[in-house]
C-alpha positions in Angstrom: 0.0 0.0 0.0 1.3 3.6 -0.7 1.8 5.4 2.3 3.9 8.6 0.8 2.5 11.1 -1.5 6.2 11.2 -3.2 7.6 9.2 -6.2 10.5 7.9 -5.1 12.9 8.0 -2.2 15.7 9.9 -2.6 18.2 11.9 -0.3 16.4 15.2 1.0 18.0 17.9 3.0 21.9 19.0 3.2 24.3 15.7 1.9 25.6 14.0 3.9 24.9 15.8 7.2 21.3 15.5 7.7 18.5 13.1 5.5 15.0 15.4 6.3 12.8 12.4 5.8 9.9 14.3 3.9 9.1 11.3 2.1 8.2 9.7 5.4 11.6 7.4 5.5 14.8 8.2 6.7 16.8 5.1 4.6 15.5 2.2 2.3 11.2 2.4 2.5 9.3 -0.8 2.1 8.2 -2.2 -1.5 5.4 -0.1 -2.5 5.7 3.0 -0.2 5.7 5.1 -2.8 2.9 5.9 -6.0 4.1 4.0 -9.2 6.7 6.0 -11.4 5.1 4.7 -14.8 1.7 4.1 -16.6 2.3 0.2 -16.6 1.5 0.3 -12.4 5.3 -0.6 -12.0 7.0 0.3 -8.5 9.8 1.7 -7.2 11.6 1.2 -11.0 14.4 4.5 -9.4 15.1 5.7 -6.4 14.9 3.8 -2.7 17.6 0.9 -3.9 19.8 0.1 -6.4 18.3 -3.1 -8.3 20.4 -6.1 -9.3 20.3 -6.9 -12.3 22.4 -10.2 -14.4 23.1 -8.0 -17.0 27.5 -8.0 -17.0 28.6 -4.5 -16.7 32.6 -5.0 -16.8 35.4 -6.5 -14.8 36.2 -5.0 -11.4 40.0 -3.6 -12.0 42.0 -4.3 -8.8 39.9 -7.8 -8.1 39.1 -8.8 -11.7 35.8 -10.2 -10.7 32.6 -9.7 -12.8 31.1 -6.6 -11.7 27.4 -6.7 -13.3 24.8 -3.6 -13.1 22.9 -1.9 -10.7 19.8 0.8 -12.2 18.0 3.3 -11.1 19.8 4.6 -7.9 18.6 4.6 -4.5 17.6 6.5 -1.2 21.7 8.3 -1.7 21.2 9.7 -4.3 19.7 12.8 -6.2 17.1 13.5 -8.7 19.1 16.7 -10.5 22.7 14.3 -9.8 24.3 17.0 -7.5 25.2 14.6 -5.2 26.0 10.5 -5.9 24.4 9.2 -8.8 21.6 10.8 -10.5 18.7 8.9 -9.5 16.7 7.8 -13.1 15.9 4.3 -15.3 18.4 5.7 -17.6 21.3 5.5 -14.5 23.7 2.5 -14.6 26.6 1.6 -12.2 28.2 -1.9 -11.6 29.5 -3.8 -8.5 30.7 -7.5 -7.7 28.2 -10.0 -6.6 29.8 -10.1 -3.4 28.7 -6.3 -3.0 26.4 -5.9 0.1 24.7 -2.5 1.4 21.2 -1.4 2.7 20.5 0.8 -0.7 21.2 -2.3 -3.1 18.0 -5.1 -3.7 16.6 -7.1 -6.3 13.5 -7.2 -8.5 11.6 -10.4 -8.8 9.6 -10.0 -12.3 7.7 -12.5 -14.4 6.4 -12.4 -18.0 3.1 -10.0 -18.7 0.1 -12.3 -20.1 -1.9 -11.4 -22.5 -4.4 -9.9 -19.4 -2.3 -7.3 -17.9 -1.5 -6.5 -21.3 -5.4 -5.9 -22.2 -5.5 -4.2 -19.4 -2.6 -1.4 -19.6 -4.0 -0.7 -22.6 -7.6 0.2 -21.2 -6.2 2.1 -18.6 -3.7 4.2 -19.9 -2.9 5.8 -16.8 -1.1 8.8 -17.1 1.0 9.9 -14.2 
């Protein structure tokens, strides 16, 4: 259930001193905290945590391990990129898979049927 009236949660107030929690979390938020960012009904897609992906991104250069990508940036970051990583779909980063922090997650997904996508298209929610 949404329980914040903003989009995503990102850093707010003076970096790194002091996070003002205005979108009613000071840190990661629970899965669906926050209104979908898309008309699909999709959630929390940037912002809040970086998402795991198996997608390779390069080789790590001191360990030489795989490093694969992270999207859409997380709770640290910034929507205008003044601080961290901008957080947007478009942003990319990669770590090793032995990587752990509280900003980093993973996205369980499954294939749309031929319902939801009947149903997108009757909606056409604009956001």
């Amino acid at each position: 259930a949404v329980v914040s009236t903003q989009s995503t949660g990102i850093w707010q107030g003076k970096f790194h001193k002091a996070n003002k929690g205005k979108d009613g979390f000071i840190g990661v938020a629970p899965a669906k905290a926050f209104k979908p960012q898309n008309p699909f009904g999709l959630y929390d897609m940037i912002g809040n945590t970086w998402e795991w992906t198996s997608t390779v991104y390069g080789v790590d250069p001191q360990t030489r391990m795989p490093q694969y990508t992270l999207r859409g940036g997380s709770y640290v970051d910034s929507i205008d990129g003044k601080f961290n990583h901008r957080a947007d779909v478009t942003t990319r980063m990669g770590n090793t898979a032995d990587a752990g922090s509280d900003n980093i997650s993973f996205r369980c997904a499954r294939d749309a049927t031929r319902k939801d996508m009947d149903s997108w298209k009757a909606a056409k929610t604009e956001l």
